[in-house]
N, CA, C and O atoms as a CHARMM CRD file, in Angstrom:
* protein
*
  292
    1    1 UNK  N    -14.55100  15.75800  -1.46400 PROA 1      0.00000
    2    1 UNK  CA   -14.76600  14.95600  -2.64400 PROA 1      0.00000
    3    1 UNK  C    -15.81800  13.86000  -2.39000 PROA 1      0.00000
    4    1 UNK  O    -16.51600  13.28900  -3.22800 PROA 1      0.00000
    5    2 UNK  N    -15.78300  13.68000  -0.99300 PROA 2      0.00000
    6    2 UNK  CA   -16.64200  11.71600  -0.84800 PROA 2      0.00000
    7    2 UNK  C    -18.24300  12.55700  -0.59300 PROA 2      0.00000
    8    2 UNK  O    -19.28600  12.01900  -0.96500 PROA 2      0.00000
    9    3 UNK  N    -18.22300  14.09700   0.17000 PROA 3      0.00000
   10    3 UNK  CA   -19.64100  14.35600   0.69200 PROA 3      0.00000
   11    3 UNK  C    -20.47900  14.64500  -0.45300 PROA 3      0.00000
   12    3 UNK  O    -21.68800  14.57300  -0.23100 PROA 3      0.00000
   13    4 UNK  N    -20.14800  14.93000  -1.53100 PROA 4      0.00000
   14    4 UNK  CA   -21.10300  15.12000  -2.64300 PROA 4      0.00000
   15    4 UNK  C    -21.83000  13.98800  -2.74300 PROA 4      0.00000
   16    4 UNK  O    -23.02100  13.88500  -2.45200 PROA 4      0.00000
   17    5 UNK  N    -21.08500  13.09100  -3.17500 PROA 5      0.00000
   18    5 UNK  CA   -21.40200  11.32000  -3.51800 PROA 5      0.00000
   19    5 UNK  C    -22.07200  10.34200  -2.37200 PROA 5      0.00000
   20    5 UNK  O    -22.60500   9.23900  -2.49200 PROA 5      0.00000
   21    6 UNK  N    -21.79200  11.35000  -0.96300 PROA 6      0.00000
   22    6 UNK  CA   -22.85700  10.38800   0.01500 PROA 6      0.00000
   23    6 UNK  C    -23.96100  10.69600  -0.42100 PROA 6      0.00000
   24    6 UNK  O    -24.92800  10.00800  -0.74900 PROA 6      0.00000
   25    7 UNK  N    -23.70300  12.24400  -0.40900 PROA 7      0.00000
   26    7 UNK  CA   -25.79100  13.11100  -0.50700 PROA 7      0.00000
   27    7 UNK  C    -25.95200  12.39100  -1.81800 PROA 7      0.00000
   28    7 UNK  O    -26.76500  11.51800  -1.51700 PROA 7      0.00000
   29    8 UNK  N    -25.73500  12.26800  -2.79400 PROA 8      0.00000
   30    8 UNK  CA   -26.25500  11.14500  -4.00300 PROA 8      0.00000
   31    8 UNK  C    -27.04200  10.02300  -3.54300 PROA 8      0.00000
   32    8 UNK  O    -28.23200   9.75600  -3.71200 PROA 8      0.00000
   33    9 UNK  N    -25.89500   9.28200  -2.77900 PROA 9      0.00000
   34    9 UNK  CA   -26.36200   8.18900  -2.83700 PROA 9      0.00000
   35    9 UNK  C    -27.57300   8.15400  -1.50800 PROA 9      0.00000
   36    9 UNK  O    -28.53600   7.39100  -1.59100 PROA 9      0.00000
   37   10 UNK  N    -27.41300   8.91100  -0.51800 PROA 10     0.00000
   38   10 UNK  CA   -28.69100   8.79000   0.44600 PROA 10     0.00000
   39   10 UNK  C    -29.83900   8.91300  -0.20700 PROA 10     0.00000
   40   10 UNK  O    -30.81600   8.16500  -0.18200 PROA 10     0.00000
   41   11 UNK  N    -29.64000  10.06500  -0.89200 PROA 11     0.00000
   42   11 UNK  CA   -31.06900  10.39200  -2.20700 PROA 11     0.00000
   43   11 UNK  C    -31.57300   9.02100  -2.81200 PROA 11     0.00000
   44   11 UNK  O    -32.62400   8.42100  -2.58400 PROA 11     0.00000
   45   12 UNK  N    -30.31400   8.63300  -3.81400 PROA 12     0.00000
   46   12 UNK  CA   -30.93400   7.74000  -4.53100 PROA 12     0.00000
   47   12 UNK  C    -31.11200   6.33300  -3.49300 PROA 12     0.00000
   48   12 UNK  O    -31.78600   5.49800  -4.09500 PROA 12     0.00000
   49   13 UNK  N    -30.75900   5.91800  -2.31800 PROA 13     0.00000
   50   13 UNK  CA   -31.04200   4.82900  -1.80000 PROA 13     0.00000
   51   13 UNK  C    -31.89800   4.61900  -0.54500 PROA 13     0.00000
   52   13 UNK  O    -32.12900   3.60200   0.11000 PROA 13     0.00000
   53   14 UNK  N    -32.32200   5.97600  -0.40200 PROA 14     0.00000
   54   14 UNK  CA   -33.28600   6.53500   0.61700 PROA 14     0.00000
   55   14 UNK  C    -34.67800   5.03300   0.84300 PROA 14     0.00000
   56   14 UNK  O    -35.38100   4.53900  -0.03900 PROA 14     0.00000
   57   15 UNK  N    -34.64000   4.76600   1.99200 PROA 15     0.00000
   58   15 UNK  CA   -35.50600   3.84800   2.17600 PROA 15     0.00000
   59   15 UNK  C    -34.77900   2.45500   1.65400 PROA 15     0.00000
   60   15 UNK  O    -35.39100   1.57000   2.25100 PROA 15     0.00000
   61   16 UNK  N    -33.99100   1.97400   1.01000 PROA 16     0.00000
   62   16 UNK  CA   -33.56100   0.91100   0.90900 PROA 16     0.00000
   63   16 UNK  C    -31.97000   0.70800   1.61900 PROA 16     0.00000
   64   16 UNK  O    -31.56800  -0.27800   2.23600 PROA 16     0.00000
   65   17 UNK  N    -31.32000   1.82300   1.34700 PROA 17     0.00000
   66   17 UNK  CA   -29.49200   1.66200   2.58100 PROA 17     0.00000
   67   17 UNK  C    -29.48100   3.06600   3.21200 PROA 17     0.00000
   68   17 UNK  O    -30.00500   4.14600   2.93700 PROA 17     0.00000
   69   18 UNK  N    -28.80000   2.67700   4.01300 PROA 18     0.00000
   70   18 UNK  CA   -28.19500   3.70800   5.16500 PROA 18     0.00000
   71   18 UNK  C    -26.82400   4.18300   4.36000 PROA 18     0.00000
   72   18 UNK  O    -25.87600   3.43100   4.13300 PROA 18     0.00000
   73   19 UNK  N    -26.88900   5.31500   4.04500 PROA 19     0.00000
   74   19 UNK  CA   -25.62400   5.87400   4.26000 PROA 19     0.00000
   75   19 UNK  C    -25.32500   7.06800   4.79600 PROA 19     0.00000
   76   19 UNK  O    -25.94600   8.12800   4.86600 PROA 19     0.00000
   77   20 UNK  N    -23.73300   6.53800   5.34900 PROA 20     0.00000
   78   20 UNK  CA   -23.50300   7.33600   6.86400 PROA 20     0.00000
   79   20 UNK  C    -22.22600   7.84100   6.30300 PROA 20     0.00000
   80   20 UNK  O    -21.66000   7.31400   5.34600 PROA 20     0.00000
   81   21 UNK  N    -21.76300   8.97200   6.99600 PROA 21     0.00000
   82   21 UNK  CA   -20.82200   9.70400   7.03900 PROA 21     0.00000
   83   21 UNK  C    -19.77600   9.34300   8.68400 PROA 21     0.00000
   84   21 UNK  O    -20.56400  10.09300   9.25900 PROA 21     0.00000
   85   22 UNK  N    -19.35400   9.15200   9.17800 PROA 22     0.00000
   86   22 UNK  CA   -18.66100   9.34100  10.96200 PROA 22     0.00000
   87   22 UNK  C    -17.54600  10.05000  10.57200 PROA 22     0.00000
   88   22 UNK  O    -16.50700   9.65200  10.04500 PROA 22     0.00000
   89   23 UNK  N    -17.93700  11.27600  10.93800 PROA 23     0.00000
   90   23 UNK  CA   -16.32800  12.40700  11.11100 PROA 23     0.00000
   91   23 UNK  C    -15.85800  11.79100  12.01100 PROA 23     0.00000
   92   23 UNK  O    -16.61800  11.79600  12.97900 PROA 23     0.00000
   93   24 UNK  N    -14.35400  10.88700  12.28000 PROA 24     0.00000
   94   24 UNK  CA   -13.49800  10.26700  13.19000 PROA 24     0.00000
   95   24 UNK  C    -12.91100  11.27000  14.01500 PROA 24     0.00000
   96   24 UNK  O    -12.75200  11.14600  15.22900 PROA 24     0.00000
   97   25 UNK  N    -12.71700  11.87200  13.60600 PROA 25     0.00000
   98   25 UNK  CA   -11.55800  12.89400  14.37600 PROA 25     0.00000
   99   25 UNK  C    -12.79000  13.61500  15.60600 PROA 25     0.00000
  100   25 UNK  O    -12.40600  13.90300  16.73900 PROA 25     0.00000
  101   26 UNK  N    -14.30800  13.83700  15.15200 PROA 26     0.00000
  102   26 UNK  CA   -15.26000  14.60400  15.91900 PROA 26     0.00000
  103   26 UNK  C    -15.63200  13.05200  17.25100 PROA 26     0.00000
  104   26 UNK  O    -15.59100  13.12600  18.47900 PROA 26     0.00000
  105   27 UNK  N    -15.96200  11.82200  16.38700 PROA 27     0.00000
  106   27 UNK  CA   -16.16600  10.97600  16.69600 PROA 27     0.00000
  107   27 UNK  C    -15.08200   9.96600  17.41500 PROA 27     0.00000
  108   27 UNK  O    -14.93800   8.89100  16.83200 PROA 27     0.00000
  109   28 UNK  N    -14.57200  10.10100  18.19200 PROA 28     0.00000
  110   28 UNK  CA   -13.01800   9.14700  18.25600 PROA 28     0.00000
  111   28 UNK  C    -13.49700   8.12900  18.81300 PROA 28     0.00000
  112   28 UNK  O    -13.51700   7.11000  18.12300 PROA 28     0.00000
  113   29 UNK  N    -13.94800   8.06300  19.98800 PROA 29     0.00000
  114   29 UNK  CA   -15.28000   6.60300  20.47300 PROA 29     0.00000
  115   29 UNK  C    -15.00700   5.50200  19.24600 PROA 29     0.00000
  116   29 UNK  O    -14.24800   4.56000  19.01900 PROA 29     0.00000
  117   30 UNK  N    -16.21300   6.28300  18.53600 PROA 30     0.00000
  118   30 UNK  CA   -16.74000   5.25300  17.33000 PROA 30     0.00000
  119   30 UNK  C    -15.28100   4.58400  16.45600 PROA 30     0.00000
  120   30 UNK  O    -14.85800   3.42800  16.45900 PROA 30     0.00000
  121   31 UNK  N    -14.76800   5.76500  15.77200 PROA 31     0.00000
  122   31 UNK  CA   -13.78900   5.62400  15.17600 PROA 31     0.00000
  123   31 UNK  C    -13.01300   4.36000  15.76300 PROA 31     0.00000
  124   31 UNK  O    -13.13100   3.17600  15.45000 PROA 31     0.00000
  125   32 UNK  N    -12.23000   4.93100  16.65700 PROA 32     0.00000
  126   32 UNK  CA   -11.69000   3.48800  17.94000 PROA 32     0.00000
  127   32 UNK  C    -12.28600   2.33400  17.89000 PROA 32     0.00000
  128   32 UNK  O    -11.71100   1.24800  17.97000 PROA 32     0.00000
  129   33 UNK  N    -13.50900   2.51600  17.75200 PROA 33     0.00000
  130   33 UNK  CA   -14.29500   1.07000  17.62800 PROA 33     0.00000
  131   33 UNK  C    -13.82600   0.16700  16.61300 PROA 33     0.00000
  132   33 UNK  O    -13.46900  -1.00300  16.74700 PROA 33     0.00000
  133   34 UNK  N    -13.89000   1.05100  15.32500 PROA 34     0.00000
  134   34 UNK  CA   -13.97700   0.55500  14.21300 PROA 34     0.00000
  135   34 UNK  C    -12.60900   0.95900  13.34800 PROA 34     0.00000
  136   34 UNK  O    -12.45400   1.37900  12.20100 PROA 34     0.00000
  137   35 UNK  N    -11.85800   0.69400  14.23700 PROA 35     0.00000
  138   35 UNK  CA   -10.27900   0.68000  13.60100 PROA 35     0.00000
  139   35 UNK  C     -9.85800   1.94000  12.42900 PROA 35     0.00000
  140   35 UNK  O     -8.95600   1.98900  11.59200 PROA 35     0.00000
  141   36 UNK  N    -10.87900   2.83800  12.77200 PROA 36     0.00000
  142   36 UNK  CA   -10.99900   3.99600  11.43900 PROA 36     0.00000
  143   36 UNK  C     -9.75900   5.53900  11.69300 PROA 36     0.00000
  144   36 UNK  O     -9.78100   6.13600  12.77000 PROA 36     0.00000
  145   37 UNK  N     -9.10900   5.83200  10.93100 PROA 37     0.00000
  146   37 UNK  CA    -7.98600   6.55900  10.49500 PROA 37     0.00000
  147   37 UNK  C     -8.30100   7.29600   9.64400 PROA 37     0.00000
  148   37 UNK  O     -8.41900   8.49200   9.91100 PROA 37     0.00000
  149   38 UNK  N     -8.46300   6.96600   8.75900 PROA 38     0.00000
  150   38 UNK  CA    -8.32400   7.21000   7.40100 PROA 38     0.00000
  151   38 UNK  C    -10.00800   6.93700   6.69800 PROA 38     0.00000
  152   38 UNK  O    -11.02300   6.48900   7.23300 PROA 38     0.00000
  153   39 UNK  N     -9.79400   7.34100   5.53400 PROA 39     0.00000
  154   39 UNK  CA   -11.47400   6.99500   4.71000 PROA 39     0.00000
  155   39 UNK  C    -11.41500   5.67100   4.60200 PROA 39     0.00000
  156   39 UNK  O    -10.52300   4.99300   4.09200 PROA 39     0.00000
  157   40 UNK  N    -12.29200   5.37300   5.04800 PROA 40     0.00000
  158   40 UNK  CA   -12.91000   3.86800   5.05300 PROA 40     0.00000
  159   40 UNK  C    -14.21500   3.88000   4.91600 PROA 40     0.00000
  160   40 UNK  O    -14.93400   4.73800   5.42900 PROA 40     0.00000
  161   41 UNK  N    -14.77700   2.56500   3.94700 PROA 41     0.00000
  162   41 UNK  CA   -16.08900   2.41000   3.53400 PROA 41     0.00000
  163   41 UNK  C    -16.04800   1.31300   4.58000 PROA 41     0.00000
  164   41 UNK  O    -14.99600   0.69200   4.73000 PROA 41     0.00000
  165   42 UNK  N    -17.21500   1.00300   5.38300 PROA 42     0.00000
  166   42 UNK  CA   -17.53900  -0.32400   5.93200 PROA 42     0.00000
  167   42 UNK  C    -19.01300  -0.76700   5.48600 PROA 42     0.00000
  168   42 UNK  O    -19.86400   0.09100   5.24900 PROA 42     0.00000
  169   43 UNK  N    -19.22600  -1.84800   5.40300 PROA 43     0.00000
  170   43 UNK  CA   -20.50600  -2.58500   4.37600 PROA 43     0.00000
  171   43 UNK  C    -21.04600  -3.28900   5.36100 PROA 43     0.00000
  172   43 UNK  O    -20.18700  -4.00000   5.88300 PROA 43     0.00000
  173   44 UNK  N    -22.16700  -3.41200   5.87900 PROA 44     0.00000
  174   44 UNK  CA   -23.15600  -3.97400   6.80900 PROA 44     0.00000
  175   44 UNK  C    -24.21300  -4.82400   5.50700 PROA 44     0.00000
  176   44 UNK  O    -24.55500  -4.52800   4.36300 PROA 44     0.00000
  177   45 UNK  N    -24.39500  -5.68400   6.18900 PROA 45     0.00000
  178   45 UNK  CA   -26.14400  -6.69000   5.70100 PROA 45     0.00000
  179   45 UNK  C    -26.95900  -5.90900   6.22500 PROA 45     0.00000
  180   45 UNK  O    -26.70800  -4.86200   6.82100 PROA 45     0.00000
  181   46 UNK  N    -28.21400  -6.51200   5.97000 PROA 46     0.00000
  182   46 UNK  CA   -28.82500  -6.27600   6.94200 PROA 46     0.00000
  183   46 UNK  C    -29.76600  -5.99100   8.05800 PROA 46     0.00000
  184   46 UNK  O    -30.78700  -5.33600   8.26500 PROA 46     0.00000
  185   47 UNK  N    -28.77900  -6.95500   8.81100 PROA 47     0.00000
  186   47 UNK  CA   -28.61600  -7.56600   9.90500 PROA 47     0.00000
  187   47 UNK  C    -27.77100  -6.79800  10.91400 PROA 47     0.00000
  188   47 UNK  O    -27.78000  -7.13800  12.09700 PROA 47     0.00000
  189   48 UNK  N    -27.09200  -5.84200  10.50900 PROA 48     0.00000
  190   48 UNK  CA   -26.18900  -4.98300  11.11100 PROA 48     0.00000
  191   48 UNK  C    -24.64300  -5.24500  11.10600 PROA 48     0.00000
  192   48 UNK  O    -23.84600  -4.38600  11.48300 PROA 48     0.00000
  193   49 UNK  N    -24.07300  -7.12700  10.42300 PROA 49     0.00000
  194   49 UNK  CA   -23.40800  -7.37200  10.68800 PROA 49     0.00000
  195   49 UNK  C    -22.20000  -6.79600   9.36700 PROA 49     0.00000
  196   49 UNK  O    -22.53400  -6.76400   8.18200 PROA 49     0.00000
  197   50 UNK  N    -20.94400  -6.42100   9.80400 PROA 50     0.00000
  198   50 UNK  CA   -20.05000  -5.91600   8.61500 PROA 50     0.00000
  199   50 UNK  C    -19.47100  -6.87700   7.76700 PROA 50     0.00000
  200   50 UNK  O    -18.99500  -7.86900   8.31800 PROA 50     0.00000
  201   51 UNK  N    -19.40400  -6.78000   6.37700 PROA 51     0.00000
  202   51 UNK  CA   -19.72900  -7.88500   5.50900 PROA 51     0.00000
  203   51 UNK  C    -18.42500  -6.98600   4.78900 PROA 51     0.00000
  204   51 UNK  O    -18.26200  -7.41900   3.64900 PROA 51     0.00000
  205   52 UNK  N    -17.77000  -6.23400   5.00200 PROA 52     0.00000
  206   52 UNK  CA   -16.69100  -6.05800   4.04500 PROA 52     0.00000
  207   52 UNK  C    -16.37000  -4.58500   4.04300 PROA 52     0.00000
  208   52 UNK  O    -17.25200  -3.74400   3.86800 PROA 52     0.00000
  209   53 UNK  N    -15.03900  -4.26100   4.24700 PROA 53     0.00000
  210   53 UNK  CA   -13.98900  -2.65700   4.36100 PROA 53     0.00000
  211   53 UNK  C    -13.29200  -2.55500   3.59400 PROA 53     0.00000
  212   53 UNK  O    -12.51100  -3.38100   3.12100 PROA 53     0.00000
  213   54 UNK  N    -13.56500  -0.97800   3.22800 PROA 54     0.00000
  214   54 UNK  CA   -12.46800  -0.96300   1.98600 PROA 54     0.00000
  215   54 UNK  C    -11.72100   0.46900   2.48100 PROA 54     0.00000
  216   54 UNK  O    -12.45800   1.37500   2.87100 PROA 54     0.00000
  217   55 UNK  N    -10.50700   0.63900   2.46700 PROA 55     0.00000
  218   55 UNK  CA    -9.73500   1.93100   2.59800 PROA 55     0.00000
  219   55 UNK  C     -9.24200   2.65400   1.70200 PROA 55     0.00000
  220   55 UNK  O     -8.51900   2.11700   0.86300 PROA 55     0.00000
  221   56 UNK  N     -9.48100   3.94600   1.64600 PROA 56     0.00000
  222   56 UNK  CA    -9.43100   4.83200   0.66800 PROA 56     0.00000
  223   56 UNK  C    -10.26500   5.34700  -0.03400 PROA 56     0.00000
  224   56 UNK  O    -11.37100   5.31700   0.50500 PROA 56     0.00000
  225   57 UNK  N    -10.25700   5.77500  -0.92000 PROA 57     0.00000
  226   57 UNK  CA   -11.17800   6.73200  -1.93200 PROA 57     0.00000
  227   57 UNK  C    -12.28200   6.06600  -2.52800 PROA 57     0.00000
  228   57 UNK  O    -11.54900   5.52800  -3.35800 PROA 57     0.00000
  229   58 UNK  N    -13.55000   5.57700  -2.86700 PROA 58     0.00000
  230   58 UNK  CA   -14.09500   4.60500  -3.89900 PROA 58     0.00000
  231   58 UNK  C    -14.95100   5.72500  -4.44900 PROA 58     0.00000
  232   58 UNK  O    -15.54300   6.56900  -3.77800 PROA 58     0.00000
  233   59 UNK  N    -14.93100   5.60900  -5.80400 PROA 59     0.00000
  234   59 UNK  CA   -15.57700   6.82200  -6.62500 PROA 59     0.00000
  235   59 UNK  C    -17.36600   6.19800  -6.29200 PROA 59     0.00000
  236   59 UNK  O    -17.59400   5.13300  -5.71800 PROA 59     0.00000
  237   60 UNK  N    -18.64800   7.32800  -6.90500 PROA 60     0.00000
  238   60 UNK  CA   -19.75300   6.40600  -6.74900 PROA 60     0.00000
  239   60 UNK  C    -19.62000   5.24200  -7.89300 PROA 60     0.00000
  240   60 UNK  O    -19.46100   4.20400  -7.25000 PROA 60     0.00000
  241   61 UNK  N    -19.61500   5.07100  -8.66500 PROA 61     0.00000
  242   61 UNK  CA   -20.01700   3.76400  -9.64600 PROA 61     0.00000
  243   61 UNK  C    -19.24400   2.63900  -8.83700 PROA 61     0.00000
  244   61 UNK  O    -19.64000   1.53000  -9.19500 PROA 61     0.00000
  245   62 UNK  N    -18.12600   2.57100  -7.72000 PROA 62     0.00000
  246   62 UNK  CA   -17.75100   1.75000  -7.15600 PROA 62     0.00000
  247   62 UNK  C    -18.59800   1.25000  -6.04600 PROA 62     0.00000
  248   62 UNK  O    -18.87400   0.07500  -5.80400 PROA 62     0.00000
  249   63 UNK  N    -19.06800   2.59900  -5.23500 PROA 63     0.00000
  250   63 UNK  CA   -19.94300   1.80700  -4.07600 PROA 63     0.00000
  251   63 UNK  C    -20.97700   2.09000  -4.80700 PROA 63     0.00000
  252   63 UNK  O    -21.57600   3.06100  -4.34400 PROA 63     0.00000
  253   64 UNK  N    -21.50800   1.61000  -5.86900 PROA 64     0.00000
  254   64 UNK  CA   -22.72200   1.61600  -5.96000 PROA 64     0.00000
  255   64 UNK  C    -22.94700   0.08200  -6.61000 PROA 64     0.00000
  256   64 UNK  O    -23.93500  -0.64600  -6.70700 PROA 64     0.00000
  257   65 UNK  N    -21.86800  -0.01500  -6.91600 PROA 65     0.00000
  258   65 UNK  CA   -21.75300  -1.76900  -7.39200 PROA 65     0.00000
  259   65 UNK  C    -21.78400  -2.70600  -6.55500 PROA 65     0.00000
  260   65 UNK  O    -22.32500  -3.78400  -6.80400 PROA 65     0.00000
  261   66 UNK  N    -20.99000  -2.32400  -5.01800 PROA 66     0.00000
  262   66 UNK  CA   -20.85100  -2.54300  -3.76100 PROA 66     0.00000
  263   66 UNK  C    -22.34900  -2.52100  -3.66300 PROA 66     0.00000
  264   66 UNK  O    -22.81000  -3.62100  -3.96800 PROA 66     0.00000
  265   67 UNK  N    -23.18700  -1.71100  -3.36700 PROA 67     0.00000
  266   67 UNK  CA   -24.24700  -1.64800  -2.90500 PROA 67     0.00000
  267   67 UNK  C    -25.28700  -3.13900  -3.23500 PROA 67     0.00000
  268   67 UNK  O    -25.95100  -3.94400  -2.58100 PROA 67     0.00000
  269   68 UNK  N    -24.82800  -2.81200  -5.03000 PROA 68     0.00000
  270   68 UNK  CA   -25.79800  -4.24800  -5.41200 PROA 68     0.00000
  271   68 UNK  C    -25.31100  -5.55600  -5.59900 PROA 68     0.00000
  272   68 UNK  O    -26.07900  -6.47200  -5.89500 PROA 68     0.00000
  273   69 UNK  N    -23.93600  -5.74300  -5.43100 PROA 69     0.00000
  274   69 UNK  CA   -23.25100  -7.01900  -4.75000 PROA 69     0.00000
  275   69 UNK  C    -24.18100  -7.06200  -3.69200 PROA 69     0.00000
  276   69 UNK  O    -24.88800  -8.02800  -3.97900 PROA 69     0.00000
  277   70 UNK  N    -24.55000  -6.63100  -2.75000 PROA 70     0.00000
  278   70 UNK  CA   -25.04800  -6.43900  -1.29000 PROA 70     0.00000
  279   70 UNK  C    -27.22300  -7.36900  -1.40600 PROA 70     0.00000
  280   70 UNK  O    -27.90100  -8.03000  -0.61900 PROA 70     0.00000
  281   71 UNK  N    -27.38500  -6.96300  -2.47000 PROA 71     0.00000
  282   71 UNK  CA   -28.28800  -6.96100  -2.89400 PROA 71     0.00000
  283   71 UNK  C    -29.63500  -5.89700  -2.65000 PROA 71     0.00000
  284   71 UNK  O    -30.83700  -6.16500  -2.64500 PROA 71     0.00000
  285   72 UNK  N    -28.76400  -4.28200  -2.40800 PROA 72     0.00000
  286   72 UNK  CA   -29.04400  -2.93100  -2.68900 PROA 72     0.00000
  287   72 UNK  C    -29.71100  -3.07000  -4.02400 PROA 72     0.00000
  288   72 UNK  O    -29.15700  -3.74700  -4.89000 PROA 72     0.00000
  289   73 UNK  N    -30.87200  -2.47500  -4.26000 PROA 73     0.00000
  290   73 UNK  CA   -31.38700  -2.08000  -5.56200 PROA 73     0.00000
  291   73 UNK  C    -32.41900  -0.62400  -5.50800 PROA 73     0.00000
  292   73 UNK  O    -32.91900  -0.18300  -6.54300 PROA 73     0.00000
């Protein structure tokens, strides 16, 4: 359900945000790092620094609002 809506949004934000996918379960390192289980959005500046996590599902019109809170355009 979420991989449709990344490839969207890489498209549409290509050159202005990063968006990333981390399969946890392939990735456990990272995951471990970043306290990740479950679907989690994490929000970077940027600067690299994480500015805000959200767990669970967020449809796109949610992270895309996220995005321009961020000051994504």
């Amino acid at each position: 359900m979420l991989q449709p809506i990344l490839a969207t949004l890489r498209e549409k934000y290509d050159g202005k945000a990063n968006i990333l996918f981390v399969p946890v379960r392939e990735e456990q390192d990272l995951g471990a790092r970043s306290s990740m289980r479950s679907i989690r959005h994490l929000f970077f500046d940027k600067d690299g620094k994480e500015v805000e996590r959200h767990t669970g599902f967020m449809p796109q019109e949610q992270l895309e609002q996220k995005l321009r809170e961020l000051g994504v355009k």
